[in-house]
LOKOL-602493 format. One line per 2 residues: number of its first residue (from 0); their letters; for each residue y, x, z of C-alpha. Coordinates in steps of 0.001 Angstrom, whole numbers, plus 500000, padded with zeros to 6 digits. Each point is the difference from the previous one (the first is absolute). Layout:
# LOKOL-602493
NUM) A) Y/X/Z | ...
This chain:
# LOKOL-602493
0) XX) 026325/748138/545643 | 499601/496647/497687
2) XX) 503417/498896/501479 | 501730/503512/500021
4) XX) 501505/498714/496403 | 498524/503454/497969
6) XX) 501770/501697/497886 | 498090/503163/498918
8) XX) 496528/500257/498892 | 497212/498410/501964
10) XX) 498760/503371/500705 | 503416/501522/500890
12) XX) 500257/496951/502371 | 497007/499874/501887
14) XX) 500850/504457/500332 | 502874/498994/501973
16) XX) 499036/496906/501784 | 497333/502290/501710
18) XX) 502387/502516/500641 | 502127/497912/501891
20) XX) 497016/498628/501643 | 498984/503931/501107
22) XX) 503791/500850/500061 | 499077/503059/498902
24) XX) 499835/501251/495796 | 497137/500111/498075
26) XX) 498419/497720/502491 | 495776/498995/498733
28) XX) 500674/496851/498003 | 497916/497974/497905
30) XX) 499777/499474/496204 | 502121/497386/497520
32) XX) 496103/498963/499155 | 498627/499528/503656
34) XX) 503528/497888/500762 | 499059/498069/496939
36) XX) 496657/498841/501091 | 501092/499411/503310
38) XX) 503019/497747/499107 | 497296/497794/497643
40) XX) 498343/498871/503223 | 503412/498699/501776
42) XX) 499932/496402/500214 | 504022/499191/498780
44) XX) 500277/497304/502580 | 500085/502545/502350
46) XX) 502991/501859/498638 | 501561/496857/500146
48) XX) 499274/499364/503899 | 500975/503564/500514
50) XX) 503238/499541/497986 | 500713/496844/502054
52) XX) 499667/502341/503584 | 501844/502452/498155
54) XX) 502862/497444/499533 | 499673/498256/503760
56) XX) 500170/503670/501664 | 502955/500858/498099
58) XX) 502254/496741/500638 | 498733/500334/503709
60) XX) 501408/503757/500580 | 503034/499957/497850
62) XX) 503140/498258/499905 | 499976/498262/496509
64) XX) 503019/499970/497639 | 500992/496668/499231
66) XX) 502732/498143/497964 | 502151/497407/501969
68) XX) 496739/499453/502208 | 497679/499872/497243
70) XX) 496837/501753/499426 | 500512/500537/495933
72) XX) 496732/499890/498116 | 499756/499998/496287
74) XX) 497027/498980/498015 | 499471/501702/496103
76) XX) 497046/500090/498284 | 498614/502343/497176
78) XX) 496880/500626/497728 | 497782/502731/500659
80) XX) 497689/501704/497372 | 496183/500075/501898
82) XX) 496782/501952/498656 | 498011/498869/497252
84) XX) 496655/499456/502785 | 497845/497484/499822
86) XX) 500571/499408/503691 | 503433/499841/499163
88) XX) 499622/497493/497010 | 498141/497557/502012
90) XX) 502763/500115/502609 | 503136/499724/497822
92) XX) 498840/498693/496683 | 499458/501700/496749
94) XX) 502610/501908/498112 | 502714/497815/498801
96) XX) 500813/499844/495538 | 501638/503789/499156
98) XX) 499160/501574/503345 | 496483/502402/500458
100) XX) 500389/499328/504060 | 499946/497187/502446
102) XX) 503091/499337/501885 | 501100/498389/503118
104) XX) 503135/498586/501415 | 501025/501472/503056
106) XX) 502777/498083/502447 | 502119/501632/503121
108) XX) 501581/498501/502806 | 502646/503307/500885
110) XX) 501754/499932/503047 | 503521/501752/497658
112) XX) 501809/501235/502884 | 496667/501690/501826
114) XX) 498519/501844/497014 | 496792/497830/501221
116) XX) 497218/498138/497819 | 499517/496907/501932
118) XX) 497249/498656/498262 | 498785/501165/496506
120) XX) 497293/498023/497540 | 498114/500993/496871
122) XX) 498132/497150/497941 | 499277/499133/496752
124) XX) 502169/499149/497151 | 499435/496319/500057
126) XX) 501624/499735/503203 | 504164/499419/499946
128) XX) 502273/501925/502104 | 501460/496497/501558
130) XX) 496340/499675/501611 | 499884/503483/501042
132) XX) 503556/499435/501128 | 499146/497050/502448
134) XX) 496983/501341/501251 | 502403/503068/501266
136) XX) 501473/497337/502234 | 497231/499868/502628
138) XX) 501207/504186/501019 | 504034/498503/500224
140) XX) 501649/499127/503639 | 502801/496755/500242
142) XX) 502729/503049/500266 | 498817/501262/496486
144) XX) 502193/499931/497018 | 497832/500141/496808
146) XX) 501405/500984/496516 | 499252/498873/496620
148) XX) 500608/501191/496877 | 500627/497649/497221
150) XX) 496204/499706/498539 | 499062/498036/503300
152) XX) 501861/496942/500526 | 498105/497009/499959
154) XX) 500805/496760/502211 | 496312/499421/501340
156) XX) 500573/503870/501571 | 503481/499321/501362
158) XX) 498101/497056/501174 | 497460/502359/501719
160) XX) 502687/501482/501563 | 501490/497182/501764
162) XX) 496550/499266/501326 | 499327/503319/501766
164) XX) 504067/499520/500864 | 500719/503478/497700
166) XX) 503424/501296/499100 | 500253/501420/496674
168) XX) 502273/501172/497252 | 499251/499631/496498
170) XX) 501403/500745/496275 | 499811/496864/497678
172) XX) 500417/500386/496477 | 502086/497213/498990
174) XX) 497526/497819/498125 | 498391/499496/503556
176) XX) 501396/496362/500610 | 502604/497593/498837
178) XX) 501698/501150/503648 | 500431/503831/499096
180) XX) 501327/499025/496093 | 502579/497167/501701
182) XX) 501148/502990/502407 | 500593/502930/496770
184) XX) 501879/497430/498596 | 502229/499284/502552
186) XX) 501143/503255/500057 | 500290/500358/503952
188) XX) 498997/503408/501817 | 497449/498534/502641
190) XX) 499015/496249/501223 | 497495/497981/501943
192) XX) 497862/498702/497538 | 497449/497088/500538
194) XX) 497033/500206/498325 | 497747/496801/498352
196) XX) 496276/500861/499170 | 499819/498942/496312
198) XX) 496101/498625/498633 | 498686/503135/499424
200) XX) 501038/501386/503791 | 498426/496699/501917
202) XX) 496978/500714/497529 | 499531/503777/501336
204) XX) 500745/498831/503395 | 497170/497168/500107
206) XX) 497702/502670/498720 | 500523/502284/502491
208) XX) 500468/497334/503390 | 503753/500905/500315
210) XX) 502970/497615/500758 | 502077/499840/496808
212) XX) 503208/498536/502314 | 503397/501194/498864
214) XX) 501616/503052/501227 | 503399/501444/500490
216) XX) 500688/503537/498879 | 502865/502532/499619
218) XX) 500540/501217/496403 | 502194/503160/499188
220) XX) 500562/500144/496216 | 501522/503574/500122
222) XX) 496710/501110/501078 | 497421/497383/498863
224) XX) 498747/499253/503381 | 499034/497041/501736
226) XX) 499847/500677/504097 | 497902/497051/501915
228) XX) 499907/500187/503776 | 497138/498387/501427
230) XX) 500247/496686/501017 | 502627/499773/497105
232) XX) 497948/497027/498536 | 500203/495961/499709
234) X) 498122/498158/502916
């Protein structure tokens, strides 16, 4: 039922989810209260294992849709507003200035074409959605394409990428290197761009253990999108 994506009330919910349980109407059921207690004393790692099975079952049984080969998996993040619980505060921080509730920051890895939640994350505030976003990369496959939207790029996570040999597509605002401005002002549709880590880059690359070595990327400026291929980098 915690995966059935609810709509309704709790109560109207858990009505019909015993109904179809019964298949038959008015089936016994239990109350929005018992279901409440009862979901306090789920561990949450275990909806994750069970979403992970979930996943694995479905890509074994059904033919996936794909684009030119590609599994197409887009990660987006969001804020979530959490109870005001003690429990809750020690997990995800006090209340931030102008807001009465904790939040969090929840990340998605979406398989687009599938309607399926890969992998899903909720954390504190304090973490950024470029963590979040690499950590997704441990549930990807080498015949994954992953899509960003243009709050992620960073060069020590394209970096990432080219380690764990990653295709992806990404949106770059303009201000993202000396490469994408040079490109806008040449005017042309779409090129192969090289790309030079600048200070800042080999800094967040020593930091996190990553190889800041060039890399080669196609950039459409219609769209805004630079397309790496793995293996697309410098040796």
């Amino acid at each position: 039922m915690l995966f059935n994506l609810r709509k309704g009330t709790n109560q109207d919910e858990l009505d019909r989810f015993f109904e179809a349980l019964a298949d038959e109407p008015l089936a016994p059921g239990v109350t929005a209260s018992a279901f409440y207690q009862a979901r306090k004393k789920l561990n949450p790692l275990a909806l994750l294992g069970l979403n992970s099975c979930l996943v694995a079952s479905f890509c074994e049984r059904f033919a996936l849709h794909r684009w030119q080969g590609f599994r197409l998996l887009g990660v987006d993040g969001s804020r979530a507003r959490l109870p005001n619980t003690p429990d809750v505060v020690a997990a995800f921080g006090e209340p931030p200035k102008g807001s009465s509730v904790p939040l969090a920051r929840l990340s998605s890895l979406y398989d687009v074409l599938n309607g399926i939640t890969v992998e899903a994350d909720i954390v504190p505030m304090r973490e950024g959605e470029r963590v979040l976003a690499a950590e997704h990369l441990a549930a990807t496959r080498a015949d994954d394409l992953l899509l960003y939207d243009r709050g992620y790029p960073a060069f020590w996570l394209f970096a990432l990428h080219a380690l764990e040999q990653r295709h992806f597509c990404a949106r770059v605002p303009v201000g993202f290197s000396d490469e994408v401005k040079a490109f806008v002002d040449s005017g042309e549709a779409s090129a192969t761009v090289a790309f030079e880590p600048n200070d800042e880059a080999r800094h967040q690359c020593a930091t996190y253990a990553l190889p800041d070595s060039p890399f080669r990327g196609v950039y459409n400026g219609y769209k805004g999108c630079l397309f790496v291929k793995s293996g697309y980098y410098e040796s």
